[in-house]
C-alpha positions as CSV (number, residue, x, y, z in Angstrom):
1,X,-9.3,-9.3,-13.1
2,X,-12.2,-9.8,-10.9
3,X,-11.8,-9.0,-7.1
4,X,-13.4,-12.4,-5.6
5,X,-12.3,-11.4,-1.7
6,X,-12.0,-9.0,0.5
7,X,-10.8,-9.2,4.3
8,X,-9.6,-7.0,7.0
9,X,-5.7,-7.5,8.2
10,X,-5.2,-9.0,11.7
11,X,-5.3,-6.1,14.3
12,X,-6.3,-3.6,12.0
13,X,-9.7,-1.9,10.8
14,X,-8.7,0.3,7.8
15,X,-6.2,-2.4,6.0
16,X,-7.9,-4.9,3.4
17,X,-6.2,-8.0,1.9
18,X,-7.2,-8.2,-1.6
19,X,-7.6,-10.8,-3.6
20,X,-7.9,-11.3,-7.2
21,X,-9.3,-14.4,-9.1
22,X,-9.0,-16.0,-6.4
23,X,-5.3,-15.2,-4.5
24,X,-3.9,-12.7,-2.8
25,X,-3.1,-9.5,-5.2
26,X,-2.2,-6.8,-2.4
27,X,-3.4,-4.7,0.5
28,X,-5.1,-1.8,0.4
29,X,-6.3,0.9,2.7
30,X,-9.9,2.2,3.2
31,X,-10.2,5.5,1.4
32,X,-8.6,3.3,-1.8
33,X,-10.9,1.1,-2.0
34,X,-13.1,3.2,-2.8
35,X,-10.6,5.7,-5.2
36,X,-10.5,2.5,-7.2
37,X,-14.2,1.2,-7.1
38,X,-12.5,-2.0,-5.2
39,X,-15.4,-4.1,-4.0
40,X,-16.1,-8.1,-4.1
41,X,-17.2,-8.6,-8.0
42,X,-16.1,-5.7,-8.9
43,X,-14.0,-5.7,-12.3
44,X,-10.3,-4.1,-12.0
45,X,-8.7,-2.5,-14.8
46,X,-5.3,-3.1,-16.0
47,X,-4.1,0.4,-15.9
48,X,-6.2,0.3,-11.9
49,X,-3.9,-2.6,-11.0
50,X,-0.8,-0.6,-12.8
51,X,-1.0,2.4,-11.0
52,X,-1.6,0.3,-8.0
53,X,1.4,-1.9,-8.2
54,X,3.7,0.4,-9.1
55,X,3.0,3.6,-8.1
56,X,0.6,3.4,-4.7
57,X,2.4,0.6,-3.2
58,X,5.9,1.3,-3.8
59,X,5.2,5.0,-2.6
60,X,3.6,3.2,0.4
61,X,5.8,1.1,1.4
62,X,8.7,4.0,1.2
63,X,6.8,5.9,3.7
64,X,6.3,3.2,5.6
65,X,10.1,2.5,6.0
66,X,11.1,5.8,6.7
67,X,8.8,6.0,9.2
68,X,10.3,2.6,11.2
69,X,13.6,4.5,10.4
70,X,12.8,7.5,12.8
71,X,13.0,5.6,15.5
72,X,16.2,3.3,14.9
73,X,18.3,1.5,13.0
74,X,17.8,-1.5,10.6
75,X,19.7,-4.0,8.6
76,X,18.6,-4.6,5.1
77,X,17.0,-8.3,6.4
78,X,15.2,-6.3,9.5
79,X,13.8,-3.9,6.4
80,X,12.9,-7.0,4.2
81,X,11.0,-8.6,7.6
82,X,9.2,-5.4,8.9
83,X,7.8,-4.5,5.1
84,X,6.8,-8.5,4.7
85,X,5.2,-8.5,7.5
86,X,2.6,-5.4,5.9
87,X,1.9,-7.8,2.9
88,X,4.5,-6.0,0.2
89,X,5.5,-8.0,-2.4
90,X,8.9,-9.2,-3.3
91,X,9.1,-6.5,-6.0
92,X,7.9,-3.7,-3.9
93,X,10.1,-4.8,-1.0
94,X,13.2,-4.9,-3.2
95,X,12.0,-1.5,-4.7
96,X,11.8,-0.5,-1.5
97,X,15.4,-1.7,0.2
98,X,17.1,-0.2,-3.2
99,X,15.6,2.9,-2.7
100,X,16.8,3.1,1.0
101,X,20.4,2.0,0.2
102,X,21.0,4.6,-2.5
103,X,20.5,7.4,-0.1
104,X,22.3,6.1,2.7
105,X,19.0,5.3,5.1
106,X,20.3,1.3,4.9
107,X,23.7,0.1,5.5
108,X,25.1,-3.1,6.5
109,X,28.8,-2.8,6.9
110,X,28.2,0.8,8.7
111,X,25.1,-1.0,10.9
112,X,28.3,-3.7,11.5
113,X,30.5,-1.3,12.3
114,X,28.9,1.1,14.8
115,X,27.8,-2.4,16.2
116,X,30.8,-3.4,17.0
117,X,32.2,-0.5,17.9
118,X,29.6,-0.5,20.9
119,X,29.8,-3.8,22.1
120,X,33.4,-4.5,21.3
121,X,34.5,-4.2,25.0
122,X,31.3,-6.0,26.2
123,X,30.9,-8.9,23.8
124,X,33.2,-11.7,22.6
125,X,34.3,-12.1,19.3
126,X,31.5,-14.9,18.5
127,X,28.7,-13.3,20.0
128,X,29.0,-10.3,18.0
129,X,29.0,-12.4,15.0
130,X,25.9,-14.4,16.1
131,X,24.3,-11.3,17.0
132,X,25.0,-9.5,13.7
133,X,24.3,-12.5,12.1
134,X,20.6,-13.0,13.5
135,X,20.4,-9.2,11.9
136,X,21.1,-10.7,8.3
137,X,25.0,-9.8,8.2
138,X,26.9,-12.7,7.2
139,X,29.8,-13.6,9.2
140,X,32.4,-12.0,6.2
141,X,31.5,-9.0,6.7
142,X,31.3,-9.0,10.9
143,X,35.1,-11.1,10.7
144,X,36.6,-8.0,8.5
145,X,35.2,-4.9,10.5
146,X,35.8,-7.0,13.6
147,X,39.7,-6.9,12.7
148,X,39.7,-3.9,11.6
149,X,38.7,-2.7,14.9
150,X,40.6,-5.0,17.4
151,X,43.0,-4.7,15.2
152,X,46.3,-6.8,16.3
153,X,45.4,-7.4,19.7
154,X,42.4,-9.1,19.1
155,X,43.3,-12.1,21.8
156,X,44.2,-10.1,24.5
157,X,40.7,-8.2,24.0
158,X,38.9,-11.4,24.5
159,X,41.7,-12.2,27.3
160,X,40.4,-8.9,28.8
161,X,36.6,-9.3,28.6
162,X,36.9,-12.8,30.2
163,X,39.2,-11.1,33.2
164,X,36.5,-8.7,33.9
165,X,33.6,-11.3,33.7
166,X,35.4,-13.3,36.4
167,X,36.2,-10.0,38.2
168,X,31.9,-9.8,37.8
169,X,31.8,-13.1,39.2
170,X,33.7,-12.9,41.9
171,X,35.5,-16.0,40.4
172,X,38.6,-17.2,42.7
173,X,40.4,-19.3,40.4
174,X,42.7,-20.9,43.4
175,X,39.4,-21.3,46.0
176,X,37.3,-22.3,43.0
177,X,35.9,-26.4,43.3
178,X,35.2,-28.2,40.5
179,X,31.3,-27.3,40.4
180,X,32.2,-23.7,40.3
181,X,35.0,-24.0,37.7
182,X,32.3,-26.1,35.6
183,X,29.4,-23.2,36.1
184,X,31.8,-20.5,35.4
185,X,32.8,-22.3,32.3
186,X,29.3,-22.9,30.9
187,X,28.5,-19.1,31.8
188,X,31.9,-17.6,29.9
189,X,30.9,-20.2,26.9
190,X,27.7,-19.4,26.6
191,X,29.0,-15.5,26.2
192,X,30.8,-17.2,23.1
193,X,34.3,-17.2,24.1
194,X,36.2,-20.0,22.9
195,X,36.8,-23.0,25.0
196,X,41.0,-22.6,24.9
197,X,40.7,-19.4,25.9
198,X,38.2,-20.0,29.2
199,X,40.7,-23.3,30.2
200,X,43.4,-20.5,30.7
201,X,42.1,-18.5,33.0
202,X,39.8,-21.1,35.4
């Protein structure tokens, strides 16, 4: 295994992409370059590119995802975007994720759940999914904890969140023209509520 490049990462002076016989192998920092004799030329061991693989990166990139985890929350895609985005591999990153789920530091359907929770009286029904969606939870999970929360009255809470965001609006649904009725109706869709259920109420 020859190490045939050798370049610094975007925005970053102590990071090096390495490359071996000719593609991309991992990235490395400073001080290990030169604990494994990496240079341009250079010959790398087996048991270098070993320990490498599966000892200094996964510990790596374990550090590196409890430290994004200080600061908040993250869905198991988020995870899987932040650690590719710092050049881990597939198997390090699903290392990584596995790791992070056994102890409880990743959790979809609790990351779902507190979600909605929060925005439950704020959000429609539809934006939460698309919201929890663009997070990487699928749409089976949000439409079970979603229920489970509304439970029953799940109507009436959209019913509810629309009456307030005309309340917001100042919407007068007797005064209101057809040019009004039209903008509220675009504003209240694009909030996600369903079409039936803005008709009702302007």
């Amino acid at each position: 295994m020859t190490i045939t490049e050798i370049t610094e990462t975007p925005g970053s002076k102590c990071r090096y992409r390495i490359f071996i016989d000719e593609e991309f192998a991992f990235v490395l920092y400073k001080g290990e370059l030169r604990s494994y004799g990496i240079s341009i030329g250079n010959e790398l061991s087996a048991e270098a590119y070993h320990e490498i693989i599966e000892k200094t990166l996964p510990k790596r990139a374990k550090k590196r995802a409890l430290h994004l985890l200080k600061s908040r929350r993250y869905t198991e895609k988020q995870m899987r975007d932040k650690l590719a985005g710092g050049d881990y591999s597939i198997p390090v990153i699903n290392q990584t994720i596995a790791y992070l789920q056994q102890y409880g530091y990743i959790d979809d359907s609790q990351y779902a759940r507190d979600y909605i929770d929060y925005h439950i009286n704020r959000k429609s029904c539809r934006r939460i999914g698309l919201d929890l969606l663009n997070k990487g939870i699928p749409n089976e999970i949000t439409s079970v904890i979603y229920s489970e929360a509304a439970g029953a009255d799940s109507e009436e809470l959209e019913n509810t969140l629309i009456r307030k965001w005309l309340e917001k609006k100042k919407y007068a649904k007797d005064s209101a023209d057809l040019k009004e009725k039209q903008r509220v109706f675009a504003f209240l869709a694009r909030k996600g509520f369903p079409a039936d259920s803005i008709r009702r109420f302007i």
